[in-house]
C-alpha positions as CSV (number, residue, x, y, z in Angstrom):
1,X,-10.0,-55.4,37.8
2,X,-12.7,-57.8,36.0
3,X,-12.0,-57.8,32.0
4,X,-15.0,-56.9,30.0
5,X,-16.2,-59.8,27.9
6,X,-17.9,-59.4,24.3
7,X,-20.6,-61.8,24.5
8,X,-22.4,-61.2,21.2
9,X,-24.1,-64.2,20.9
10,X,-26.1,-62.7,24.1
11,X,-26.9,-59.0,22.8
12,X,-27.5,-60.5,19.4
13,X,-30.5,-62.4,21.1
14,X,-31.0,-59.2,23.1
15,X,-31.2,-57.3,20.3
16,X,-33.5,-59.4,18.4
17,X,-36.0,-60.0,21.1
18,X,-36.2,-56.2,21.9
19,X,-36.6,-55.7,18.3
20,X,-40.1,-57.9,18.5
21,X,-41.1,-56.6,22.1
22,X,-40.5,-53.1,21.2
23,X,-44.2,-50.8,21.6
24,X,-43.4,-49.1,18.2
25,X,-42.4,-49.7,14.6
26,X,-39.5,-47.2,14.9
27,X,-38.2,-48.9,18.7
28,X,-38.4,-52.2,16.5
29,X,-36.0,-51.2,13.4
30,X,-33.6,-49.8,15.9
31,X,-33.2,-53.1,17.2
32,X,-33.3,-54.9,13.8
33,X,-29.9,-52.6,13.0
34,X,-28.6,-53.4,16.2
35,X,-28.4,-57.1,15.6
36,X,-27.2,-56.8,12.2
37,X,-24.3,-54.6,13.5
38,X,-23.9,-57.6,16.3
39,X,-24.2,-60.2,13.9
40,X,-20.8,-58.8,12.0
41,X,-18.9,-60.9,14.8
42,X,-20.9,-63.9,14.4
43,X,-20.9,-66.8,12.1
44,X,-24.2,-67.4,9.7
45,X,-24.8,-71.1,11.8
46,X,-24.8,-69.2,15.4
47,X,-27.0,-66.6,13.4
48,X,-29.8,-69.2,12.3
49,X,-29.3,-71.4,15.6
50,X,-30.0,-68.2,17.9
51,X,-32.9,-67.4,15.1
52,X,-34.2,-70.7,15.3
53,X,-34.5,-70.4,18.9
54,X,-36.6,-67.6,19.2
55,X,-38.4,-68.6,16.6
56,X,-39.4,-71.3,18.6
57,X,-40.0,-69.4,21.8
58,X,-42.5,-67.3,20.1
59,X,-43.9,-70.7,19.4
60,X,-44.5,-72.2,22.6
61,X,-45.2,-68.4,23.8
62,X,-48.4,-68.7,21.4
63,X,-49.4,-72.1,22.7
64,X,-49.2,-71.1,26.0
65,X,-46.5,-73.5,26.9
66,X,-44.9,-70.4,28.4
67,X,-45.5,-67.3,30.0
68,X,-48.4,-65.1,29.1
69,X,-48.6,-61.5,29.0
């Protein structure tokens, strides 16, 4: 039987890019108290380095370095 792993550095970034995809204002805050319940297991430097990172992926999103929708 496989053990279940907590990977909350992965639903943290799961959370937070949901909660900037979502198609509504009330979807988005969902996922905005989703992370912050995630982020409880996390330290503040894998919070700003997983911040940071999609921070810069919305970047190169809006340069069109990567995909388009």
């Amino acid at each position: 039987m496989e053990t279940l792993v907590q990977d909350y550095e992965l639903q943290f970034i799961e959370a937070l890019w949901l909660s900037i995809s979502a198609p509504n204002e009330e979807l988005s805050k969902n996922c905005v108290n989703i992370a912050d319940d995630i982020s409880q297991h996390l330290t503040v430097e894998q919070m700003a380095a997983i911040k940071k990172t999609i921070e810069k992926t919305i970047e190169l999103k809006n340069e069109g370095v990567l995909w388009n929708n």
